[in-house]
C-alpha positions in Angstrom: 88.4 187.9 1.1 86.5 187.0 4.2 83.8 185.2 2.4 86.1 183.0 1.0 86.9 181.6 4.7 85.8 178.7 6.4 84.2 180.6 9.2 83.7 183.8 7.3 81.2 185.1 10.5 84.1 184.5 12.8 86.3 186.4 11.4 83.7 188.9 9.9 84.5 191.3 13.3 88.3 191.2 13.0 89.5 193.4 10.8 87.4 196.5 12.8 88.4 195.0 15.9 92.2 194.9 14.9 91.7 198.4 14.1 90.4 199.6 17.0 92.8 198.0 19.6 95.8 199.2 17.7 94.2 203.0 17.7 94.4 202.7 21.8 98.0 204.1 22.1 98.5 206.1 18.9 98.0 209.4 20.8 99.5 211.1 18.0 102.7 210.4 18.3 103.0 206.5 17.9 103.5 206.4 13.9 103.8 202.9 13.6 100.0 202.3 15.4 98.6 205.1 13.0 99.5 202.8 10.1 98.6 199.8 11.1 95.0 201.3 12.1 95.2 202.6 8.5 96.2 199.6 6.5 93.8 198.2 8.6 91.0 200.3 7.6 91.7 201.0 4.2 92.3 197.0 3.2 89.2 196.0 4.6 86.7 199.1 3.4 88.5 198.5 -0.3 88.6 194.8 -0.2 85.2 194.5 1.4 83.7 196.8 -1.4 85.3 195.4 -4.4 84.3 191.9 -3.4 80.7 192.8 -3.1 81.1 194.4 -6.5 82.9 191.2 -8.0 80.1 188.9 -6.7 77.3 191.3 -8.5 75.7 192.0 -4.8 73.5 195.0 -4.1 76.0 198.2 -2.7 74.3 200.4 0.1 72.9 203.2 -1.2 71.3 206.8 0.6 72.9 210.0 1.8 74.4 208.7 4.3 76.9 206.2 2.4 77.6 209.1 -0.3 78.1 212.0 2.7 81.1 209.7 4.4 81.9 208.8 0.9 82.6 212.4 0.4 83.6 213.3 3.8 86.8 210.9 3.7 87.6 212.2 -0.3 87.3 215.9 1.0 90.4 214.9 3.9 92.6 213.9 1.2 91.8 216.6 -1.6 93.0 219.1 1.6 96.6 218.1 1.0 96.6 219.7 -2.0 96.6 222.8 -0.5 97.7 222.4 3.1 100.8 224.5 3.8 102.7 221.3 6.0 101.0 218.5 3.8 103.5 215.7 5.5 101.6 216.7 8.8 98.1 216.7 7.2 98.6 213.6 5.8 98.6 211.8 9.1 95.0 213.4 10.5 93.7 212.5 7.2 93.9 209.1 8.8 92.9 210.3 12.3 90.1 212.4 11.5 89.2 209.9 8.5 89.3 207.4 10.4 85.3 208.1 11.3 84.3 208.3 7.4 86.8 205.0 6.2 85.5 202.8 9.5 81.6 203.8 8.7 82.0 202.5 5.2 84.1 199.2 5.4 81.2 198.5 8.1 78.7 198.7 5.5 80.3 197.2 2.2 81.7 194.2 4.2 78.1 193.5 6.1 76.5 190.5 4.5 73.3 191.0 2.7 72.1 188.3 4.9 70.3 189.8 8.1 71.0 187.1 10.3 74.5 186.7 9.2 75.4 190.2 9.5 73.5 190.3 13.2 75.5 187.6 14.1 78.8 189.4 12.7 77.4 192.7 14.5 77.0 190.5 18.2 80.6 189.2 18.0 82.0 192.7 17.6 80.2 194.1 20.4 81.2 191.3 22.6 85.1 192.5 21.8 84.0 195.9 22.1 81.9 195.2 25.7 85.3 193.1 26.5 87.4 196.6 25.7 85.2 198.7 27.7 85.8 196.4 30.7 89.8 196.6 30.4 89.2 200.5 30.0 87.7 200.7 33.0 89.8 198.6 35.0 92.9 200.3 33.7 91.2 203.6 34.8 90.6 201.9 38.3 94.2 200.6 38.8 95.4 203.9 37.5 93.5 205.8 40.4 95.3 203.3 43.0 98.1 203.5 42.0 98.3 207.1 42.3 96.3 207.4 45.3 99.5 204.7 46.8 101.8 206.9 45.8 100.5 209.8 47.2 99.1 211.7 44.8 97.4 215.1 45.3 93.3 214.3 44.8 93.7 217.1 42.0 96.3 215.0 39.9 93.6 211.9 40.8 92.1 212.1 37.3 92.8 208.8 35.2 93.2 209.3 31.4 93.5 205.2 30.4 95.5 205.1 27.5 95.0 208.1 26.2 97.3 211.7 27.3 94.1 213.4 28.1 91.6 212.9 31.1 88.5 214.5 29.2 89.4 212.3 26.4 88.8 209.2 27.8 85.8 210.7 29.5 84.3 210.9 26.2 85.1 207.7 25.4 83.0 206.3 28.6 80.4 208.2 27.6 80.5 206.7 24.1 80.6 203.5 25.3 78.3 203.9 28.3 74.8 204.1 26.0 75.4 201.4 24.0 75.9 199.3 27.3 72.4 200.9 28.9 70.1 200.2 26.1 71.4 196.2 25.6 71.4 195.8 29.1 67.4 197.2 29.3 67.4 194.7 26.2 68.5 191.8 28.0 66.6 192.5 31.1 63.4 192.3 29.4 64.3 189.2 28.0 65.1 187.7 31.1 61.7 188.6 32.5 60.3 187.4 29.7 62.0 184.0 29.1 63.3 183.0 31.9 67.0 182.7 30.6 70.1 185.3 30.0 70.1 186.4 34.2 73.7 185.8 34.3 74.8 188.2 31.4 72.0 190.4 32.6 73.5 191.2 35.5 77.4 190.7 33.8 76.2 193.9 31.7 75.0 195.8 35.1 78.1 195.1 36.6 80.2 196.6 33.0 77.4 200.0 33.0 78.6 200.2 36.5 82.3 199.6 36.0 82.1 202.0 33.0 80.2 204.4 35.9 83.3 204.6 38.0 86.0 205.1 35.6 83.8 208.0 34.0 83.3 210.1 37.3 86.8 209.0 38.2 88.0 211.0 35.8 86.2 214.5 37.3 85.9 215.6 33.7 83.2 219.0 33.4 83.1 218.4 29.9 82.3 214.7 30.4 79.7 215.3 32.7 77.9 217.9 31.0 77.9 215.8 28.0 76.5 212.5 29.6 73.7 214.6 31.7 72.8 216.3 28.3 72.0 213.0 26.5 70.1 211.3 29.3 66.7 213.0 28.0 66.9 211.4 24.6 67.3 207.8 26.4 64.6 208.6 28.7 62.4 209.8 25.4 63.5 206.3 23.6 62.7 204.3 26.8 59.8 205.7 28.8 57.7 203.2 27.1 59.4 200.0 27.8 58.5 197.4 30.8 59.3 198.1 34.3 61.5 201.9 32.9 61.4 203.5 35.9 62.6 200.9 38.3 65.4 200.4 35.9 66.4 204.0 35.7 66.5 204.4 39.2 68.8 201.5 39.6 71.1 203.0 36.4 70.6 206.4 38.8 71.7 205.1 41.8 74.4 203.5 40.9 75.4 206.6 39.1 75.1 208.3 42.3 77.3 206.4 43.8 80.2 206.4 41.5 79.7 209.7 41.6 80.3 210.6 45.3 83.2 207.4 45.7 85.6 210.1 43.8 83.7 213.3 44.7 84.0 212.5 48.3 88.1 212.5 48.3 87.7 215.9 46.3 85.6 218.1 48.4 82.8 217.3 45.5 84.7 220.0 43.6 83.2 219.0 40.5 79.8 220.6 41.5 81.9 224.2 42.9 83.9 224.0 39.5 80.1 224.1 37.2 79.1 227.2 39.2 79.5 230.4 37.0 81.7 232.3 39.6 84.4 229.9 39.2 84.3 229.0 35.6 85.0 233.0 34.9 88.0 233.1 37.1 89.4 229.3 36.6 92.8 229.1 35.0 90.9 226.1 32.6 88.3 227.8 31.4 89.7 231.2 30.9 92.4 229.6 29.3 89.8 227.7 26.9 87.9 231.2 25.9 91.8 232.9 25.3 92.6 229.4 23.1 89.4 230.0 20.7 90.2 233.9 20.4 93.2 233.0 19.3 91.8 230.0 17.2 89.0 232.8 15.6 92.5 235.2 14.3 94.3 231.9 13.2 91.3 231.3 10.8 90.9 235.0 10.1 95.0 235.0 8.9 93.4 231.8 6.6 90.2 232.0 6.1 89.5 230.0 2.9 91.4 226.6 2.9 92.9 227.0 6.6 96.4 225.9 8.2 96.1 222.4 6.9 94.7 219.4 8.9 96.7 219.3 11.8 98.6 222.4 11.4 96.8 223.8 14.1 100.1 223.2 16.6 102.3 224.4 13.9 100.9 227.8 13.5 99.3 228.5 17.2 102.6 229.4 18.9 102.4 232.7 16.7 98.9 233.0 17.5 98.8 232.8 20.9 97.9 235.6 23.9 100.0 236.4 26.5 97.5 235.5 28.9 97.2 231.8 28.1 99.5 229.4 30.2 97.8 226.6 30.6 97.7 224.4 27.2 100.2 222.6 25.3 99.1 224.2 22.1 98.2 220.9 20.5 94.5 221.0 20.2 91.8 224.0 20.6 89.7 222.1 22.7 86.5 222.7 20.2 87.0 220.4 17.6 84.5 223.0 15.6 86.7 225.5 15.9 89.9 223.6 15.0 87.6 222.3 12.2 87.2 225.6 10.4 90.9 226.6 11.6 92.7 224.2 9.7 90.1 223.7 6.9 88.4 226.3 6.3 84.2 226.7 6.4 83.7 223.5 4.0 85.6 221.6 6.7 83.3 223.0 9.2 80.1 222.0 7.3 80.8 218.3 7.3 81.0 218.0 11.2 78.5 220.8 11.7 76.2 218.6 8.8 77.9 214.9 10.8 76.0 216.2 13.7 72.8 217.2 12.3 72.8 213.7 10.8 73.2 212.5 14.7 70.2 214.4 15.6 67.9 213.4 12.6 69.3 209.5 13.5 68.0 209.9 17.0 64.5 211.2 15.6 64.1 208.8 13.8 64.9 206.0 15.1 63.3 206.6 18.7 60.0 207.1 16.6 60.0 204.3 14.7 58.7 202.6 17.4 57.6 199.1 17.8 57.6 196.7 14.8 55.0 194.4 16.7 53.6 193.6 19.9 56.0 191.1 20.3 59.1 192.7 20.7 60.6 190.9 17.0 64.4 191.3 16.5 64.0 194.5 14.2 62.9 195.9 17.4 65.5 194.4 19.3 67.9 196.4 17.2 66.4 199.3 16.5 66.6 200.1 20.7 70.5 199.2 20.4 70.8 201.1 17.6 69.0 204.1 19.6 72.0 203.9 22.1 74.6 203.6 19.5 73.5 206.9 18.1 73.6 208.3 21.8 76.8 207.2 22.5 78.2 208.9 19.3 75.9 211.9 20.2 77.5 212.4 23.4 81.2 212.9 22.4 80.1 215.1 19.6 78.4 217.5 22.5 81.8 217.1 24.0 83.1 217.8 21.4 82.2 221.8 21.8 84.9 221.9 24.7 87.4 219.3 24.3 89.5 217.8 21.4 87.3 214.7 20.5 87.6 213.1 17.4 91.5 213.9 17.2 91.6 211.1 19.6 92.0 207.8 16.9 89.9 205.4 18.7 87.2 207.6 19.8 86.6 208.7 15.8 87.0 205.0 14.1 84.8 204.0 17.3 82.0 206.8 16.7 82.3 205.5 12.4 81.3 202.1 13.6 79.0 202.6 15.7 76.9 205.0 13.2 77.7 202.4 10.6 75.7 200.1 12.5 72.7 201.9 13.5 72.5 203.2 10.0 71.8 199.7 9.3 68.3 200.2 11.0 67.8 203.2 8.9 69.1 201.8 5.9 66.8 202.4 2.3 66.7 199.1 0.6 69.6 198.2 -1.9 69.5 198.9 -5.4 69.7 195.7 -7.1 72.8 193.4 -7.8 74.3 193.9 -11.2 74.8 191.8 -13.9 75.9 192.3 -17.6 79.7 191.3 -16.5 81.2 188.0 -16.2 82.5 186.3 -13.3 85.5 185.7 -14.2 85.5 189.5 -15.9 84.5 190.9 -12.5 87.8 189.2 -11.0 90.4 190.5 -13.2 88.9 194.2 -12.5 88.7 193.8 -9.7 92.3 192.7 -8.7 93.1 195.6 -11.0 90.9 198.0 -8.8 92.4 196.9 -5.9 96.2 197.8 -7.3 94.7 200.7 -7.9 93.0 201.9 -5.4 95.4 200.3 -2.5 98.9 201.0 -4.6 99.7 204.9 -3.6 98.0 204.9 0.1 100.0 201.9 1.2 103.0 202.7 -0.7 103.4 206.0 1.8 102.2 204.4 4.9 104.6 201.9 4.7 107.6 204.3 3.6 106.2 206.1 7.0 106.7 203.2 9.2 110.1 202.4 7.4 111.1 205.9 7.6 110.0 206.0 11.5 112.0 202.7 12.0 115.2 203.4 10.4 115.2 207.2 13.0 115.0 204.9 15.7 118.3 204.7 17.0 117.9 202.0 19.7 116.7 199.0 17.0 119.7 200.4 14.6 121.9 199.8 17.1 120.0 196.3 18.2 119.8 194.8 14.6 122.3 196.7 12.8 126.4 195.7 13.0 128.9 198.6 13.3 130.3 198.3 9.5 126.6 197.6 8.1 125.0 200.8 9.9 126.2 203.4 7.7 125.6 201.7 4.0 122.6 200.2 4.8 121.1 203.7 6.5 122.6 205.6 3.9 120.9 203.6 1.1 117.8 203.0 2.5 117.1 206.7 3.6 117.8 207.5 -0.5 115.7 205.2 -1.4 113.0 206.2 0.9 113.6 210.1 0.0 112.9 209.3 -3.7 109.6 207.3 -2.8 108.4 209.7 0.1 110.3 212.9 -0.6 107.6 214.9 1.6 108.6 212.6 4.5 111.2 214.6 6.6 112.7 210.9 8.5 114.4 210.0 5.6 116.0 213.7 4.6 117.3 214.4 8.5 118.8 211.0 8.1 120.5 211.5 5.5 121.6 214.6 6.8 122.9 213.5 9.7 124.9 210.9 7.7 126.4 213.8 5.9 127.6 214.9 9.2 129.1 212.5 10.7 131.0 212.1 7.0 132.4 215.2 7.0 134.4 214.9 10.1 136.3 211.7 8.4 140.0 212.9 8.8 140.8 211.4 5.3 138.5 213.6 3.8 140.1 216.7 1.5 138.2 220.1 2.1 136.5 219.9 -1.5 135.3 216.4 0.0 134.3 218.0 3.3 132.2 220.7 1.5 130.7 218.4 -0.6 129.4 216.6 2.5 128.0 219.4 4.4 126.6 220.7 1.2 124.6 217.7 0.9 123.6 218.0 4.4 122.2 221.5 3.4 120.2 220.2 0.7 119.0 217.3 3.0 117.7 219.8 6.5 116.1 221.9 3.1 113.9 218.8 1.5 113.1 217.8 4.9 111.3 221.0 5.1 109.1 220.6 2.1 106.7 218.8 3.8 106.7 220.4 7.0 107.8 224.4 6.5 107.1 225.0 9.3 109.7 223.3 11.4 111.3 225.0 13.9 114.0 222.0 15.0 114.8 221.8 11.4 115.8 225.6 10.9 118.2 225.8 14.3 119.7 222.4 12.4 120.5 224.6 9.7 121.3 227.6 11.6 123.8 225.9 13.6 125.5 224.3 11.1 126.1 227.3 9.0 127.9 228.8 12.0 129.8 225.9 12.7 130.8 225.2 9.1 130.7 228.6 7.2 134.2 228.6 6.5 134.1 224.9 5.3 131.3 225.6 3.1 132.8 228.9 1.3 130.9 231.9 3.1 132.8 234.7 3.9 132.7 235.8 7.8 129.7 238.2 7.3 127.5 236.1 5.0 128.1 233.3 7.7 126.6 235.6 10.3 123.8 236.8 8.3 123.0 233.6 7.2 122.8 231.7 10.4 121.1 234.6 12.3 118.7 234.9 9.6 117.6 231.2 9.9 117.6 231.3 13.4 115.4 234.0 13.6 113.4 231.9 10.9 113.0 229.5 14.0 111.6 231.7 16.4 109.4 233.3 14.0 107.4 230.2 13.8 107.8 229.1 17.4 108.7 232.1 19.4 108.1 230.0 22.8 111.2 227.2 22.0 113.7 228.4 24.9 116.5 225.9 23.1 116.3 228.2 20.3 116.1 231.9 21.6 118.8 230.6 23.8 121.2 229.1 20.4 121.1 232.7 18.9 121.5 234.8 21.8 124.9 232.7 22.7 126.0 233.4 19.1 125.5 236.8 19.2 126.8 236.6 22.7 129.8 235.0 20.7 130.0 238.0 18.1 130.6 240.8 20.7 126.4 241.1 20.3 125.9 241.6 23.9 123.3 244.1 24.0 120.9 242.4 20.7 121.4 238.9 22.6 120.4 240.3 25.6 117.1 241.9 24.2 116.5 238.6 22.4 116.4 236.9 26.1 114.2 239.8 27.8 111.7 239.7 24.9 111.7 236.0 25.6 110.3 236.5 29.4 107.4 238.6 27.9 106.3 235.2 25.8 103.6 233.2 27.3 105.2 229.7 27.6 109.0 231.2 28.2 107.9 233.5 31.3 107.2 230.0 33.4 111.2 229.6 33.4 112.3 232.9 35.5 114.9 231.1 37.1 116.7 229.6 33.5 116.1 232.7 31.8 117.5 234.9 34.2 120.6 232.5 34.6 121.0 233.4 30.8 120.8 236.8 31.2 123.1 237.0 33.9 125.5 235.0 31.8 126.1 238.1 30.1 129.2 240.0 31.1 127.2 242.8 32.1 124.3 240.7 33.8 120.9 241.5 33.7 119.7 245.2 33.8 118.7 246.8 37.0 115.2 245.5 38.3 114.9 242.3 36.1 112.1 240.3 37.5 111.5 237.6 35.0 107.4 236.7 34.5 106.6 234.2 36.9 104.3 231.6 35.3 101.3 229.8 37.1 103.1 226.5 37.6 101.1 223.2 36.5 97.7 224.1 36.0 94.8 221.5 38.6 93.2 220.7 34.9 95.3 220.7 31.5 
């Protein structure tokens, strides 16, 4: 417990600070960040809260505590129903992430004002620290492809995220908070004489953050900014010297603005015009992926695809037309939103940005606490640009995938956290009627409680990520260990977390490689790739849909049907059914199309395999390989029919 630390303020900002710099590189795809940011989280909001309980302190109280309260609760109920719960249960810690950050901000905020504002000012110095590293990474990413000889399209910097209009969000979120403490700090210098320095440190960061925003020629990103510069005009207008200080936040805008405009043509100010958003591969792309979003929720319309299903099922969904996305995200998080939960998951981001809006109200029209600007005023300005900054990304949010980004969601928690602060009503008070020493035993036994199942399965995630990791096997594991100690762990692990897939394609493989022992008998061989079977099967309980996982099974029936007691024809009906299983749910996966065309290939087939590879060049994604696809056709002994012209895709598309 951090109250129980020597320097308890010190270390009051490290736990959301840890969490936020290990959310940098999750990207989705980094399992091992994603649970540290959760431990991370989920320790510290539990911990945080159960030691304010144990010490009889007042809790916060309001909506807004019980909404985010409710908010994170609804994520989890969702994997009750989601059809690929294993792949929900990761974005209930990405999109949770927003909820869980806002509350272990405000149960592990001292009651103390001072002591919490000094907690608050060491956080933002990491965070101000961050946005400086962003930036510069964003600026040596943009000369280093400029060295190499990049085209001035391709010039778009991303940081370290795998999107451009991402990380434009995240400037933005970070840009307002900057703006209104360095106004704050410039008044203070007029005013006292003292602070100059950092004064014009935090110009120097606004103007950093400046560059690597436009750098990034993000549409989205623009809009977005230039839509929440009236609200900081409406919370500033009032304050000393404004409109010197806006010009010099406008010039300086201006000129970050034309520095990467200027190597572009200013393309960013053709690509607004309406002419060339109706005829842009980008944009028409974007209207095809929400069509195609709209009959994804219409095939589900009550509890949706399941958080994060939305790549799982879009392959099925989408239009011929559309060429340009990976299928990952919609790029509307509000249309994702009621995709993959339905319209009760809509309502809480739809009700999370109404709260944004009423935050902003209220908060610019508080207004002055006294003449002399006191330090509730002082924070209630900072707070004004928190608010903004989260504001911002959730406008951005109507054309890009925002808070599926990690830090940009556990950033945007915080930072309302914070501000709600301002807001807060006062606390109900402490309670009493239970001993001290009462309060401690329950709430150890709380925290076993609470703590016992989440952690349990994020740390059978990393373990189960590890052990798939070939390279630190091989590093860490000796040749006659390998197999007993993979083969034991992976059971273990498939008892603890049988929804995890790691652990079941493990063992499966295992199985494999077993059955080819030469001392084997064929009973023992069977037995193996039985067990194999019922392995590539329980992987697929937590994600059905799994397209790799079907070919696995596929291919080894028609390998191994013999070995495994099928007769001829129900090893062809059984590995052609599964493969066809496979391209059912992704009909775009060339490896796939291509596996059961060579087997029917194989089985004298030539004219059904054939058909299987034209009907691939009328898919969206498959008709951008002519060249591979008519190679496979013309591997046929007859070739390809008369007048084959494979689709030919668009290439790489300027923006993704």
């Amino acid at each position: 417990m951090l109250s129980r630390c020597k320097h308890p303020v010190a270390l009051g900002a490290l736990p959301p600070l840890l969490a936020y710099l290990l959310s940098w590189y999750y990207d989705g795809q980094d399992i091992l960040l994603l649970t540290g940011t959760a431990l991370v989280l989920l320790l510290w909001a539990v911990s945080s809260g159960l030691e304010r309980w144990r010490r009889g302190e007042a809790r916060p109280t309001g909506f807004l505590p019980a909404f985010m309260l409710a908010w994170f609760v609804w994520y989890a109920m969702t994997l009750l129903w989601s059809p690929d719960p294993y792949t929900s249960w990761f974005y209930v810690w990405t999109l949770g992430a927003l909820p869980l950050a806002f509350l272990g901000w405000t149960l592990a905020t001292p009651t103390d004002p001072e002591r919490a504002d000094r907690i608050w000012r060491q956080f933002r110095f990491g965070v101000f620290l961050s946005a400086l590293v962003l930036a510069g990474l964003a600026m040596y990413q943009y000369w280093h492809w400029t060295r190499i000889g990049m085209s001035p399209a391709g010039l778009r910097p991303y940081g370290p995220l795998l999107d451009t209009n991402s990380f434009a969000a995240w400037m933005n979120l970070l840009f307002f908070p900057v703006l209104f403490v360095w106004f704050l700090k410039d008044e203070s210098v007029v005013e006292n004489r003292t602070g100059r320095g950092w004064a014009w440190a935090l110009f120097g960061l606004l103007a950093l953050i400046l560059l690597a925003d436009f750098s990034t020629d993000s549409r989205g990103g623009l809009l977005s900014w230039l839509c929440t510069w009236p609200f900081a005009i409406w919370a500033l207008y009032r304050r000393p010297r404004v409109w010197r200080k806006l010009a010099t936040v406008g010039l300086a805008a201006l000129a970050a603005f034309s520095v990467f405009q200027w190597s572009r043509g200013f393309d960013l100010v053709g690509h607004l015009a309406p002419s060339f958003i109706d005829h842009n591969i980008s944009t028409v792309s974007r209207w095809l992926m929400w069509k195609a979003t709209w009959h994804m929720y219409l095939a589900h319309p009550w509890g949706g695809v399941g958080l994060g299903g939305y790549f799982l099922f879009y392959p099925a969904f989408r239009l011929p037309a559309e060429l340009a996305s990976a299928g990952t995200y919609a790029h509307n998080d509000y249309l994702q939103f009621l995709a993959e939960g339905g319209p009760l998951n809509l309502a809480f981001l739809l009700a999370f940005a109404a709260i944004l809006f009423w935050a902003a109200w209220k908060l610019i029209r508080m207004g002055a606490t006294s003449p002399a600007r006191s330090i509730a005023e002082y924070q209630r300005l900072e707070a004004v640009g928190l608010v903004l900054g989260v504001f911002a990304i959730t406008g951005h949010a109507l054309g890009n995938f925002i808070f599926y980004n990690l830090p940009l969601s556990l950033l945007a928690g915080l930072f309302l956290a914070r501000a709600w602060m301002v807001l807060a009503p006062p606390a109900s008070s402490p309670q009493t009627g239970i001993p001290a020493i009462g309060r401690q035993r329950l709430a150890a036994v709380l925290v076993a409680l609470l703590l016992a199942w989440p952690v349990a399965d994020l740390l059978c995630d990393t373990a189960g990520v590890t052990l798939m990791n070939g390279t630190w096997v091989g590093a860490y594991l000796p040749n006659a260990w390998r197999f007993p100690v993979l083969f034991r762990t992976a059971e273990l692990l498939s008892v603890i977390r049988p929804l995890d897939p790691a652990p079941h394609l493990l063992l499966a493989g295992l199985y494999r490689q077993s059955a080819k022992l030469p001392t084997f008998t064929a009973a023992q061989r069977r037995l193996q790739l039985d067990s194999a079977l019922v392995q590539y099967h329980a992987a697929l309980e937590g994600i059905p849909r799994e397209a790799s996982v079907l070919n696995a099974i596929a291919a080894l029936i028609a390998k191994h049907g013999p070995a495994l007691g099928l007769s001829p024809a129900a090893t062809d009906k059984a590995a052609v059914g599964y493969w066809r299983q496979a391209i059912a749910v992704d009909p775009e996966d060339l490896a796939i199309r291509y596996d059961l065309a060579t087997w029917l290939r194989l089985h004298s087939q030539y004219a059904t395999g054939r058909a299987l590879l034209l009907r691939g060049g009328n898919r969206p994604l498959l008709g951008r390989e002519p060249k591979i696809l008519a190679a496979m056709i013309a591997a046929y002994p007859d070739g390809a029919p008369p007048g084959f012209r494979p689709r030919k895709g668009p290439g790489i598309p300027a923006r993704p």
